[in-house]
VMD Tcl script that draws the C-alpha trace (Angstrom):
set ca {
  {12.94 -31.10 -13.93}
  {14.69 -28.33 -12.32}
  {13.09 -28.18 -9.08}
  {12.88 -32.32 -8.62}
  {13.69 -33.27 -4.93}
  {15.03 -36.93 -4.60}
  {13.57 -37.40 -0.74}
  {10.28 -37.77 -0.74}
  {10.93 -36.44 3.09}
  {12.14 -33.07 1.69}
  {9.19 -32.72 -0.82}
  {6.50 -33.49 2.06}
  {7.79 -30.64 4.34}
  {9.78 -27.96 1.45}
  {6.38 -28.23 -0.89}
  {3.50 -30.12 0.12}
  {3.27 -28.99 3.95}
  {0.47 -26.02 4.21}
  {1.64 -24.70 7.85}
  {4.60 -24.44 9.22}
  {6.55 -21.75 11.65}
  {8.97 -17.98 11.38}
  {10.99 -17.33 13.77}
  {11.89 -13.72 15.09}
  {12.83 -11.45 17.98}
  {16.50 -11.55 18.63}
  {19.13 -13.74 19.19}
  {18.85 -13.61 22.74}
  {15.15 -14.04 22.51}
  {13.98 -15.87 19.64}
  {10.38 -16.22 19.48}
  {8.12 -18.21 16.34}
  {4.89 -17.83 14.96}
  {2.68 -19.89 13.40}
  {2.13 -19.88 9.76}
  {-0.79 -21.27 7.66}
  {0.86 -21.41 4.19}
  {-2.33 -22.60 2.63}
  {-0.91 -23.41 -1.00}
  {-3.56 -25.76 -1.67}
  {-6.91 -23.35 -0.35}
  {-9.29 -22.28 -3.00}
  {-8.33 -19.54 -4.77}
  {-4.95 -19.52 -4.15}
  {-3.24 -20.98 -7.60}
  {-5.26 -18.13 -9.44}
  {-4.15 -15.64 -7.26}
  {-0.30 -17.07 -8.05}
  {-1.18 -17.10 -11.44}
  {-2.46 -13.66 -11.33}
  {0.70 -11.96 -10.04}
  {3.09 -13.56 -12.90}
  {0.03 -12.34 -15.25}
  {0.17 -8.59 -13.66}
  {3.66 -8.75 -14.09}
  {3.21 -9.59 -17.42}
  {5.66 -12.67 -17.99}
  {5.45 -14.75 -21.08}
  {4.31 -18.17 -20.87}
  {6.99 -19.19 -22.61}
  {9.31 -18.13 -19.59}
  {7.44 -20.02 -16.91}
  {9.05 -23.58 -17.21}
  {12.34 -21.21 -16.10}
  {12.52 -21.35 -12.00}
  {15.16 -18.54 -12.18}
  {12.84 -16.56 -14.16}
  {9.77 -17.66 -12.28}
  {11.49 -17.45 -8.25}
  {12.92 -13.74 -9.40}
  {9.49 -12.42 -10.97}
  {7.58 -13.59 -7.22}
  {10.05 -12.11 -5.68}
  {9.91 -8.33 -7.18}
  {5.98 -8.81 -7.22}
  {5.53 -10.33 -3.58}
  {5.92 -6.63 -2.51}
  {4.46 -3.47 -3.74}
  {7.81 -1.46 -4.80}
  {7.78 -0.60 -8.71}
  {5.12 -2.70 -9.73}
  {1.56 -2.73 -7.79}
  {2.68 -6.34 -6.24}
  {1.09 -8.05 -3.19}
  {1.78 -6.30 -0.26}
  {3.17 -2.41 0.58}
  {5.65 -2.22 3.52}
  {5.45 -0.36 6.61}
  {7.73 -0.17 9.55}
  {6.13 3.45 10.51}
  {4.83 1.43 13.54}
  {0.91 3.65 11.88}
  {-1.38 0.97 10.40}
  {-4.36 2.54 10.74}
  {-4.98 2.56 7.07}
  {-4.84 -1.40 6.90}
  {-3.77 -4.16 9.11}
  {-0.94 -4.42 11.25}
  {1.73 -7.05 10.17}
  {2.06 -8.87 13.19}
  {-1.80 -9.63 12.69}
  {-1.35 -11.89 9.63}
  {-1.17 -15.27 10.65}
  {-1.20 -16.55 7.23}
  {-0.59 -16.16 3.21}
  {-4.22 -17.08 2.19}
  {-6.49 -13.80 3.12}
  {-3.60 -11.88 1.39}
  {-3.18 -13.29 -1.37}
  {-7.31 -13.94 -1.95}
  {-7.26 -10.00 -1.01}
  {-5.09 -9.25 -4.20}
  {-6.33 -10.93 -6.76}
  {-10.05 -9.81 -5.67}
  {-9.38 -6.22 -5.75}
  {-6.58 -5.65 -7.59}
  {-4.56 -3.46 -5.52}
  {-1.72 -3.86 -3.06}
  {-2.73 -5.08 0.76}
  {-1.55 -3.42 3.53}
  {0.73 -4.18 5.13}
  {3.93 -6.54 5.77}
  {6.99 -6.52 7.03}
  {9.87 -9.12 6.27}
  {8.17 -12.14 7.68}
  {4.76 -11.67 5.99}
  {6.75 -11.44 2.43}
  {8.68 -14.85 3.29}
  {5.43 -16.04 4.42}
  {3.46 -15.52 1.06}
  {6.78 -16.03 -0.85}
  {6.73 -19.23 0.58}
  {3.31 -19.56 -0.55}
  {3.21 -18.68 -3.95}
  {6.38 -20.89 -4.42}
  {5.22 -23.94 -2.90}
  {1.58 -23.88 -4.95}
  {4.01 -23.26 -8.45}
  {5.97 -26.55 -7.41}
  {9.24 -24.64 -6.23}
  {10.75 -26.40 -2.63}
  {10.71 -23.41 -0.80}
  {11.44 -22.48 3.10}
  {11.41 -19.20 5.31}
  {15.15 -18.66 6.90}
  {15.12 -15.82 9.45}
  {18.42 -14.30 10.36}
  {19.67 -12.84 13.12}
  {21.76 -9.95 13.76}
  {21.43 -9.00 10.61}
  {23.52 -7.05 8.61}
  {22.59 -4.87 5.74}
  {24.97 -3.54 3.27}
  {23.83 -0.59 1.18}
  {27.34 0.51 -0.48}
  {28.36 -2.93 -1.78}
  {31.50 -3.00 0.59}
  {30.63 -6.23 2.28}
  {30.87 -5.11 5.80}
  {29.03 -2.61 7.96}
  {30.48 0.62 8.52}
  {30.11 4.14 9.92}
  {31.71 7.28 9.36}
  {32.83 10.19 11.60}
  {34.37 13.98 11.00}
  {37.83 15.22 12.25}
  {36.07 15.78 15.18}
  {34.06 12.20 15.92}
  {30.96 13.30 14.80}
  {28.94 11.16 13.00}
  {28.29 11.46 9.41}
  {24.87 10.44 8.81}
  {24.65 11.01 5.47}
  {27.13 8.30 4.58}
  {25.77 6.22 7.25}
  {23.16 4.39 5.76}
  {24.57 0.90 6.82}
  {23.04 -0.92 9.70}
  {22.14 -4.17 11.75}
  {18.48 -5.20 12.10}
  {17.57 -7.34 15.28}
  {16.80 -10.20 12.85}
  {15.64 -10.34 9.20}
  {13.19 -13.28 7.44}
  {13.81 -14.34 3.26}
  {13.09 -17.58 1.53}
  {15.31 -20.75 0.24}
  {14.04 -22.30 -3.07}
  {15.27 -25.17 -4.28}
  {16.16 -25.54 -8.31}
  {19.25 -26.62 -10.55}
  {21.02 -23.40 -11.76}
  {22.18 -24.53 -15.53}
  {22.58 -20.58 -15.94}
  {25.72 -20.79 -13.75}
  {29.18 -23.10 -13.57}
  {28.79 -26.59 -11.80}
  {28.14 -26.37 -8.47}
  {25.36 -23.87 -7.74}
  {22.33 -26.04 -8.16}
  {20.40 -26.28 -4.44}
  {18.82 -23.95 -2.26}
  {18.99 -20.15 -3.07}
  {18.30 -17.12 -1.56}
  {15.26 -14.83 -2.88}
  {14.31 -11.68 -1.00}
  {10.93 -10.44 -1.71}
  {11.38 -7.45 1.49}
  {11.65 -4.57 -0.90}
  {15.19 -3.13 -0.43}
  {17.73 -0.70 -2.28}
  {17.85 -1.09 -6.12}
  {21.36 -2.94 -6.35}
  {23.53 -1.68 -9.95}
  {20.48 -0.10 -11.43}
}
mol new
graphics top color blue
foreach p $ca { graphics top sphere $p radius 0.5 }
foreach p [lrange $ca 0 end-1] q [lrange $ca 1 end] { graphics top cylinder $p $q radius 0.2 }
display resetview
């Protein structure tokens, strides 16, 4: 089984425990929320079910936690593909609800497989929130990690940079680089036969909808 957990410990709290907490803020302030996970509520396993139907994978794929972790990932969020929630850091929700207002995966993921159509909206903690979700009810160990200082890298150059003229003025179109005050994803836990020895354990999925990365 790739996603078999020896503790009995780490399987009560990575995928049997429904609530749990996400932290934010900064690293000078870090705050935490509450989260009701809700894996096991009515409803939710055909909602789960729905989104790798809506995306379409084969059943044949599904025993595949690579597969599986990267299809909830794209799908978790609206980008591309009609998935669970749209994004919006306008700071206007007035045409849905705000994200800090979600204190849970369940109404969201009830929401989407009722009507169909994306909820709004979420920002990087509500996607690790349902992420977690939809992971934990599919049998994947899977936790929220929240970041701080965190640095995003859109020109694949590994560090965070910004550009001036001859004259020290910035050039914004080149500087598309920056450092948000802190940013949430999700640990899963599987074996990673795909890759050399040594990789199996916790990895990182993203389902905050980002820059397309080589295509």
């Amino acid at each position: 089984d790739h996603v078999y957990m020896e503790k009995t410990s780490d399987l009560n709290e990575y995928v049997l425990n429904e609530t749990g907490r996400i932290f934010y803020g900064t690293e000078d302030q870090i705050a935490e929320r509450a989260w009701n996970y809700g894996q096991f509520d009515a409803g939710v396993l055909e909602a789960c079910l729905y989104i790798l139907d809506r995306r379409g994978m084969p059943h044949s794929a599904r025993g595949d936690p690579v597969m599986v972790s990267r299809v909830v990932s794209a799908m978790v969020n609206s980008l591309d593909d009609n998935g669970v929630l749209v994004g919006n850091w306008t700071g206007d929700y007035a045409q849905g609800t705000n994200p800090s207002a979600w204190a849970g995966s369940v109404d969201i993921l009830r929401s989407y497989h009722g009507a169909g159509a994306p909820v709004r909206y979420g920002q990087c903690w509500v996607f690790a929130g349902v992420m977690t979700t939809v992971l934990r009810c599919l049998g994947f160990p899977t936790r929220t990690v929240t970041n701080y200082n965190s640095a995003h890298d859109t020109d694949v150059s590994l560090t965070t940079d910004i550009y001036f003229d001859e004259n020290m003025r910035p050039l914004e179109r080149l500087n598309t680089d920056s450092v948000w005050n802190f940013h949430v994803w999700n640990d899963c836990w599987m074996k990673r036969p795909d890759l050399p020895d040594g990789y199996d354990g916790w990895q990182v999925v993203d389902a905050t909808p980002q820059e397309t990365s080589s295509g």
